[in-house]
N, C-alpha and C positions, 0 to 999 in steps of 0.2 A: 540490517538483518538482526543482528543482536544487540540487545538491551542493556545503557549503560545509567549507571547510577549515584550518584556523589553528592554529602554530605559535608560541609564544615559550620560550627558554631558554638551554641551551651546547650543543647538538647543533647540527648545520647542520641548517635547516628544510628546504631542499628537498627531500631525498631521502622524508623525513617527509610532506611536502604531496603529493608525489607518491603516496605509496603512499597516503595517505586519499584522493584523488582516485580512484583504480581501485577501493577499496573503497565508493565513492561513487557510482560512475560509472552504479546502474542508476536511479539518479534522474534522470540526462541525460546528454546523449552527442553533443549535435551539436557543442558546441566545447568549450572549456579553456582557462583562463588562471591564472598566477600570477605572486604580488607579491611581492617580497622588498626588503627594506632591507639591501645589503651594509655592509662593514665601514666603509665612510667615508661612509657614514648618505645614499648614495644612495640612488636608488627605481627598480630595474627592475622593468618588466612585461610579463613576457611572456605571449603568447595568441595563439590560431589556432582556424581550423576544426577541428571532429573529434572523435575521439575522443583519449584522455590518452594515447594511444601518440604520437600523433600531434605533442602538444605538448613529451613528449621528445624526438621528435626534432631539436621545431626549435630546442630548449632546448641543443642537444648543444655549439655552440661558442660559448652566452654567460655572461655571470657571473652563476652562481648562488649567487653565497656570499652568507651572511647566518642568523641563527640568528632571524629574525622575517620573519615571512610568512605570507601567507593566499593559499589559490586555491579555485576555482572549477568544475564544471563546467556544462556549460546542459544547460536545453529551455528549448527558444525562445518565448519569450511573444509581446514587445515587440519587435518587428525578428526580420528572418530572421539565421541563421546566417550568419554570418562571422567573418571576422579582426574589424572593427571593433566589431560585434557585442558578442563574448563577452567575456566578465570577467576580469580586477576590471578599473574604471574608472578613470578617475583625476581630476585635478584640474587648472584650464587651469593651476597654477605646475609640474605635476607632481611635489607633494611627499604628496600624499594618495592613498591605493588604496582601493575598496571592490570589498567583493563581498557581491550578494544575491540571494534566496530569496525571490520571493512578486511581488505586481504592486500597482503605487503610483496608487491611482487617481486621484488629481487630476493626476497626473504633467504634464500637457500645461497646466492653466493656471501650474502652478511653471515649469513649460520658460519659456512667453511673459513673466512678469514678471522672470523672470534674463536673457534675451535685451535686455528693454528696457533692462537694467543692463551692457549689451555682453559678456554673456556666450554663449560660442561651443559648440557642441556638435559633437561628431566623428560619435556613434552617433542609430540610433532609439530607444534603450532609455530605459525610465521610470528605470532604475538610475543613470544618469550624470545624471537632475536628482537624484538624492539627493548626490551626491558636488559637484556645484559648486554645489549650498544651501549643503552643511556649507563649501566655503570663501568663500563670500559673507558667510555668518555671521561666521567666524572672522575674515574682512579687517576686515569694514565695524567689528565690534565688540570689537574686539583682544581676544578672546577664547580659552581651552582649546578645546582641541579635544575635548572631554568637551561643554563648558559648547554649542561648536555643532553637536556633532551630538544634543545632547538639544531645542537648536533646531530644528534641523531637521525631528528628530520629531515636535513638537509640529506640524509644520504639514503632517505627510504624511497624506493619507488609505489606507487600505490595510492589507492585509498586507504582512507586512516579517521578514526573518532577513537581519542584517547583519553584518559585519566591518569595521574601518576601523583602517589604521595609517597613519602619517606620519611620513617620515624625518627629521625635525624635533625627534620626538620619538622615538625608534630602542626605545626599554624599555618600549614597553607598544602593546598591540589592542586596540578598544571593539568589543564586541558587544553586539548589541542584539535584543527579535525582541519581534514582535507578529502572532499568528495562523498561525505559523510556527517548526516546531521549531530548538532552535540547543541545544547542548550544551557543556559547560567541564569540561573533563579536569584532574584535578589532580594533577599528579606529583610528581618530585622535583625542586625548582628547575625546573621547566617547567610549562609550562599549553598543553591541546590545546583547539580548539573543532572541532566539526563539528555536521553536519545532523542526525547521529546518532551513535550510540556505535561503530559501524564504523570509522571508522580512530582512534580511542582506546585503544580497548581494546587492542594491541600494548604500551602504555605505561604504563598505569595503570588503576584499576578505581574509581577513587574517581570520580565527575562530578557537577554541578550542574547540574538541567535548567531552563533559565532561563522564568519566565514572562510573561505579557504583559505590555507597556507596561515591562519592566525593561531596564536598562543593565548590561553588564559591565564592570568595568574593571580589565582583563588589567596587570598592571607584574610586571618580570621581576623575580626574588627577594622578591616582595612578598606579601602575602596581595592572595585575591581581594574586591575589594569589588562588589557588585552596590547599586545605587539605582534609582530607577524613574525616569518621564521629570517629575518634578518636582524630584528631587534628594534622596528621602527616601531612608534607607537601606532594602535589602530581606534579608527573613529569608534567610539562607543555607541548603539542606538537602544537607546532601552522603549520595549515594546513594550504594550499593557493588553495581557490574553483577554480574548473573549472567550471564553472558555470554562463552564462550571463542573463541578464533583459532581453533580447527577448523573454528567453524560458519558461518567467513565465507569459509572455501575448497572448492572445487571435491572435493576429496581422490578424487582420481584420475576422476571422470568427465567426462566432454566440457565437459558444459556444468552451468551451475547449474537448468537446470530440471528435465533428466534425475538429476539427486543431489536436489532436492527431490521430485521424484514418488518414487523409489526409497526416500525416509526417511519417507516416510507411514508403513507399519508401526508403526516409531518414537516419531512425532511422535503419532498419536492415542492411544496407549500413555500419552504424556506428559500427554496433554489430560485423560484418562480419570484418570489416579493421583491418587488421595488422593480423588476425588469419588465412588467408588461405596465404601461402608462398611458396619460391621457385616454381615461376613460376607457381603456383595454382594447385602442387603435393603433399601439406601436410599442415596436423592444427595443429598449434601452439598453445598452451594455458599451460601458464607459471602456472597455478596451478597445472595441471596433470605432467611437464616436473619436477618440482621441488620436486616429490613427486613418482615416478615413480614405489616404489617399492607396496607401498599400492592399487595400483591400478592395475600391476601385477599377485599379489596375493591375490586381493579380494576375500572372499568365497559369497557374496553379496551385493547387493546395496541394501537400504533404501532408498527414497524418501518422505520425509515431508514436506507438505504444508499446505494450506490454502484456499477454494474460486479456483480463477481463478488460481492462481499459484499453484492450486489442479491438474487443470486441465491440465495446463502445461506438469505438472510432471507427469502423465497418460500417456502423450505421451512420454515424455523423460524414462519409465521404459519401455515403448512396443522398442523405439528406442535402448536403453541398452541391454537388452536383443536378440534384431537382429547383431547387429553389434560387440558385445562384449562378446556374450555368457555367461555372470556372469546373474544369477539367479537376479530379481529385483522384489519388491514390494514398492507401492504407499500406503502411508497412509495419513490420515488426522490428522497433526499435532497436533488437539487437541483433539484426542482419544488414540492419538502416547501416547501422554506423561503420561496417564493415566491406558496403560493397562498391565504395568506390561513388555514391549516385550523383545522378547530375542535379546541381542544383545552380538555379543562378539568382540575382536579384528580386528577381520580381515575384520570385516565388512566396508564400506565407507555408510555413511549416507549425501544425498546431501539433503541439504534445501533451499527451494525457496522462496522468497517474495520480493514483489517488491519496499516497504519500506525497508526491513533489520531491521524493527523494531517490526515486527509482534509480539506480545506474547507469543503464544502460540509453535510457530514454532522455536524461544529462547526457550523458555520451554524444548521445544523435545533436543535441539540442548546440551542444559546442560545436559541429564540423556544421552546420547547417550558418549558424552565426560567422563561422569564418568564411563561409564560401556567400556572406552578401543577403542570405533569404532574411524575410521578417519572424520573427519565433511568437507563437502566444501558445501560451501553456493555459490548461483547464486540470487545476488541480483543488485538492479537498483542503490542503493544512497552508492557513495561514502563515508565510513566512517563515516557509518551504524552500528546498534550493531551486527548483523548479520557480517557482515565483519571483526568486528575485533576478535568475539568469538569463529569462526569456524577456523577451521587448514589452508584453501587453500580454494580459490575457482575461479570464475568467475562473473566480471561485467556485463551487460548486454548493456550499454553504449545509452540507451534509450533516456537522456533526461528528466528532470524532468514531472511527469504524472501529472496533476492535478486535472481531471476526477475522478469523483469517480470509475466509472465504467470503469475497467482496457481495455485500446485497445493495444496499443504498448507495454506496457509491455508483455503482452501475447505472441505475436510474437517475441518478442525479447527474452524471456523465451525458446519459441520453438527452436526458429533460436540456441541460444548457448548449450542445451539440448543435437542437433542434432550434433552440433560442438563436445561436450562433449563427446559424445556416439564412435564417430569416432576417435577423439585423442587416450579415451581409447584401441579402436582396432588396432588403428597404433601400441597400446605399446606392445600390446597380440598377434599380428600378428591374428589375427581371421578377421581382411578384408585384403583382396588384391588386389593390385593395381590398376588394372581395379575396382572393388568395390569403392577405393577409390576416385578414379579421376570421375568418372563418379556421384561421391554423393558428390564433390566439384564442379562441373559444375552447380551441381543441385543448390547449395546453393549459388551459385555467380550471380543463373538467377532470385532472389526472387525479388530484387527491383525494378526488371522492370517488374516480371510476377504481384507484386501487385499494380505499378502504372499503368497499365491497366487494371486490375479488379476494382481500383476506378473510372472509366469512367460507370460502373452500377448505379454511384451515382442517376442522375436523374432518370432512370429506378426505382430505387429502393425507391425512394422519391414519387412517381406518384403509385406505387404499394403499398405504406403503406394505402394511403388511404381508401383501400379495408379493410382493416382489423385492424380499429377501435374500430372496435362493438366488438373485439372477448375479452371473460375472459376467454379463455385456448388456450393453443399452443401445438404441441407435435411436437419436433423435433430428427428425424433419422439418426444414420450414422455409417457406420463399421470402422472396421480395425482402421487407425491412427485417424479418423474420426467420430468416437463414442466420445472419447472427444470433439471434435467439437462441436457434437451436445449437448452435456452438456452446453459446456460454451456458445454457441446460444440462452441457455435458458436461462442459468444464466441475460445475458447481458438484454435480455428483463422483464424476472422480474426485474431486479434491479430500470430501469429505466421511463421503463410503468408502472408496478404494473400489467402488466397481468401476470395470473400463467401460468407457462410452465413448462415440463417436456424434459429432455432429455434421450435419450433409445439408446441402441443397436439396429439396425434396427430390426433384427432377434426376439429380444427381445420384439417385436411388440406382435407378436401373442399368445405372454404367459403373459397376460393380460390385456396391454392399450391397445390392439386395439376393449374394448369393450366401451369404451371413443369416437369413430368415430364415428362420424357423421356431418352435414353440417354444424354444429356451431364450429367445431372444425378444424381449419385450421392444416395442416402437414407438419415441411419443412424438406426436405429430401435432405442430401448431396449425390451426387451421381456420384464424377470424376470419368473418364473412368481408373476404376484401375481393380485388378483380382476380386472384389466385384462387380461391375457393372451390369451384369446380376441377382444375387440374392437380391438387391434393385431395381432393377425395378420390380420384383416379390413381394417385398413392398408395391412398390407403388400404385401397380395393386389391392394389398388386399383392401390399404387405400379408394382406387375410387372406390371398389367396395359397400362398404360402405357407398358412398354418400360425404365422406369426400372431403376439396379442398387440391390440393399438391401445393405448391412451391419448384420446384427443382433446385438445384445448379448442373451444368451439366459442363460438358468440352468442351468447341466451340467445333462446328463440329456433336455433338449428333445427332443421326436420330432416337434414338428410344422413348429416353423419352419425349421429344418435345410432340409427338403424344400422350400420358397419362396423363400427367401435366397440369395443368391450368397455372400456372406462372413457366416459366421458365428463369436460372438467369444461364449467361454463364459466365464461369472463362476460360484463356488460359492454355491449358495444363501445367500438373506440374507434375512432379514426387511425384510418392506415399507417400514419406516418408516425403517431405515437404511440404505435400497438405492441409496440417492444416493451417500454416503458410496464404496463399491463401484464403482458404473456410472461413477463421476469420470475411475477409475482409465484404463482403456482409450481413456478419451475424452481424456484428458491425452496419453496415448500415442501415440494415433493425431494428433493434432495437433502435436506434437513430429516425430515420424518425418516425414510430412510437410511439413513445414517445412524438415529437414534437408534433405530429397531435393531440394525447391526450391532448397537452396544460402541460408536463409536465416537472420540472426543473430534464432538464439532467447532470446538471453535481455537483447538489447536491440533489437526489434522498433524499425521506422521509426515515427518522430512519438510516441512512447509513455516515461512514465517511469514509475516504479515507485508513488511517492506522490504521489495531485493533492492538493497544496496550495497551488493557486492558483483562482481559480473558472477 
């Protein structure tokens, strides 16, 4: 959820902390703080409400010199937003800073036995009992400050991404993480950490992504040593990102969600390369070919997600089950992990998120691996927790999102789902040949069937206007298409704040359609598939009613044109990748909207980009 940051070497950190903080920022945004150890091994800390503009400013006439430091920014878990609030914490001698990521659940009986030890708390945050544990420890046991924060650990329950320096000690950060991504940047005589590879990669391309229960121990001009919270050493693996500075900037559009819906083209292009082969006769995907027998004799799929990669996976169980014949069921991750389900061997449980670092979708992925199923995770960020916990799976090759409000992921979720679905029936022999080439055709025509459905853009920008005024939405749609209209809703609550519902069209008349009427706009997906006729018999309900319709139609329509108030033409597409398509304009029309309300899209109120907290 929130944004962690760290600095050590001969540059001055802050300007450095800063700029990872705004490349950080769409993980949280309600406040900001940062810790520096200047030149005479003091400890400033500063922090405020807001956003990291915000905390420049107030930064503007104190001393920020010091080439060691770590910041911070929130969503708010543990205490509302404020000054006292936000991060890093500190220490009652105020010689230690922390900053962290994730929620400490015993937090409140460690607060009550330090209190009875006279120790005093400023915040409501579980993060400042971790920070007066580690110097409880350190007093009482004239201990490192290594040796008390792996004390500390031992006795926190929770997930946790930490940081922790002390001016005492000015040459070196402990980072630490459990259940929670934290990253170690390796440069030249310097060392970066962050939540991710986003404000790193400016400096260096080499990182170590630290895993659970492990300790860094950052010292300047030193090599990095990592040990776990026993004190064993732990393997080192130093990765080298693929990963460049263009793709974390805006490069000339407004906003980051408007440049992510526009790089779809692109981005499914990317998803697609290298996986359709031999002359565009068969999918390749080296997690299913490496693994062939599990998926052979699946007795079912599981699908767990999250949100939009909910919705994804909606579609990838309807696609599983056409093409592969194995029985499939969509759950939500975090109801998955909580109800007990049956799971046995032979099962395959795919899990989606577009982080890899999802919570709760880890959660499911752990009880599924102990009760025997195979795990393949389909997620976006290379060397991910997601990626390295699950047996096999699939990248998504997206592109880093920075949108809170998921677009190319989404599609590109679809797009490998669909890959997915089909590889397995190449192994089961349940598609044939004609089947197959004709559903590779299909998926080789997306980047050009959606760089022409973005030419709705203006259309669709001059049409938000209309529907400004509205606080409800209901949106329509069958078959692969019902998802659709879920995540259409989603995308517009997220980032308007208008309420929307999304339905099964049919699902109309067994009780939102007593919701209709002229304040309630309806937008109705309705490509020329074998549904087509019983959604214009929808639509016909809706306008009977007085209700307005916006329909997504396939060029060429001559019937709905005539019923429809707004209508929004997409180039033919096959049924099975019509999601993929129909995203497009439903991204759009939620975007424009949004804007017209004057609203910040691409850090929506209450919302951060990765939940990695329950």
């Amino acid at each position: 959820m929130c944004g962690i940051v760290g600095y050590i070497g001969r540059q001055e950190a802050y300007p450095i902390l800063i700029k990872g903080l705004h490349r950080l920022e769409y993980r949280g945004y309600d406040s900001a703080g940062v810790a520096l150890v200047n030149p005479d091994n003091v400890l400033n800390v500063y922090k405020t409400r807001g956003k990291v503009e915000d905390l420049e400013r107030f930064c503007d006439t104190k001393d920020v010199s010091g080439t060691v430091g770590i910041a911070h920014t929130r969503w708010a878990t543990h205490g509302e937003p404020n000054d006292i609030n936000a991060h890093p914490h500190f220490s009652t001698n105020g010689k230690i800073a922390i900053v962290h990521n994730g929620t400490i659940e015993n937090y409140n009986v460690l607060k009550q036995a330090l209190i009875e030890h006279d120790c005093e708390f400023r915040s409501e945050t579980d993060t400042e009992v971790v920070v007066k544990l580690i110097e409880y420890i350190q007093s009482t046991n004239d201990c490192s400050l290594v040796d008390a924060v792996r004390g500390a650990l031992k006795q926190v329950v929770g997930a946790y991404a930490i940081a922790v320096v002390d001016c005492e000690d000015p040459d070196m950060i402990i980072a630490a993480r459990k259940s929670s991504p934290l990253v170690v940047g390796i440069g030249d005589h310097e060392t970066f950490i962050g939540s991710d590879a986003s404000p790193i990669i400016d400096y260096t391309n080499q990182v170590v992504y630290l895993g659970d229960d492990e300790i860094a121990i950052i010292r300047r001009d030193a090599p990095l040593q990592v040990i776990n919270n026993d004190n064993i050493p732990a393997k080192i693996d130093v990765q080298t990102l693929e990963l460049s500075v263009s793709q974390l900037e805006k490069g000339g559009y407004p906003h980051f969600m408007l440049k992510e819906i526009f790089e779809q083209p692109n981005t499914i292009y990317d998803c697609i390369r290298g996986r359709i082969v031999n002359n565009d006769t068969e999918i390749k995907l080296s997690g299913v070919i490496d693994h062939p027998d599990r998926f052979i004799n699946a007795s079912r799929v599981v699908i767990v997600a999250c949100g939009t990669s909910w919705h994804a996976g909606l579609i990838g169980g309807r696609l599983i089950e056409n093409y592969t014949r194995i029985p499939a069921r969509v759950e939500y991750a975090s109801e998955f992990r909580y109800a007990n389900p049956v799971i046995t061997s032979s099962d395959v449980v795919i899990a989606i998120s577009q982080s890899g670092e999802t919570a709760d979708t880890l959660a499911a992925i752990k009880l599924a691996k102990e009760r025997g199923a195979f795990v393949y995770g389909v997620c976006n960020v290379v060397g991910s927790s997601i990626a390295r916990e699950t047996d096999s799976g699939t990248y998504i090759h997206v592109g880093p999102e920075i949108g809170v409000a998921s677009t190319k992921a989404f599609t590109g979720q679809v797009t490998v789902l669909t890959m997915l679905a089909l590889a397995i029936g190449q192994l089961r022999g349940t598609v044939n040949k004609s089947q197959l080439l004709e559903a590779i055709a299909n998926i080789k025509k997306l980047p050009e069937l959606i760089r022409e459905t973005l030419k709705l853009n203006d259309r669709i920008e001059k049409l938000s206007r209309t529907f400004t005024y509205a606080h409800n939405f209901l949106y329509l749609g069958r078959g692969y298409n019902y998802p659709s209209a879920l995540e259409g809703a989603l995308k517009l609550k997220e980032i308007s704040y208008i309420h929307a519902e999304g339905y099964p069209a049919a699902e109309m008349k067994h009780g939102p359609i007593a919701l209709i009427d002229k304040e309630l706009p309806t937008v109705v997906i309705a490509p020329n598939d074998d549904l087509h006729e019983k959604v214009i018999s929808n639509i016909q309900q809706v306008k009977a009613r007085g209700g307005s319709v916006i329909a997504i139609v396939t060029k060429g329509d001559t019937e709905i044109p005539k019923i429809a108030d707004y209508v929004l033409e997409i180039p033919p597409v096959a049924e099975s990748v019509s999601p993929v398509v129909v995203s497009v304009p439903l991204q759009l029309l939620a975007y424009h909207i949004a804007i017209m309300k004057g609203c910040d899209v691409d850090m929506p109120r209450n919302l951060a980009k990765s939940v990695t907290v329950e």
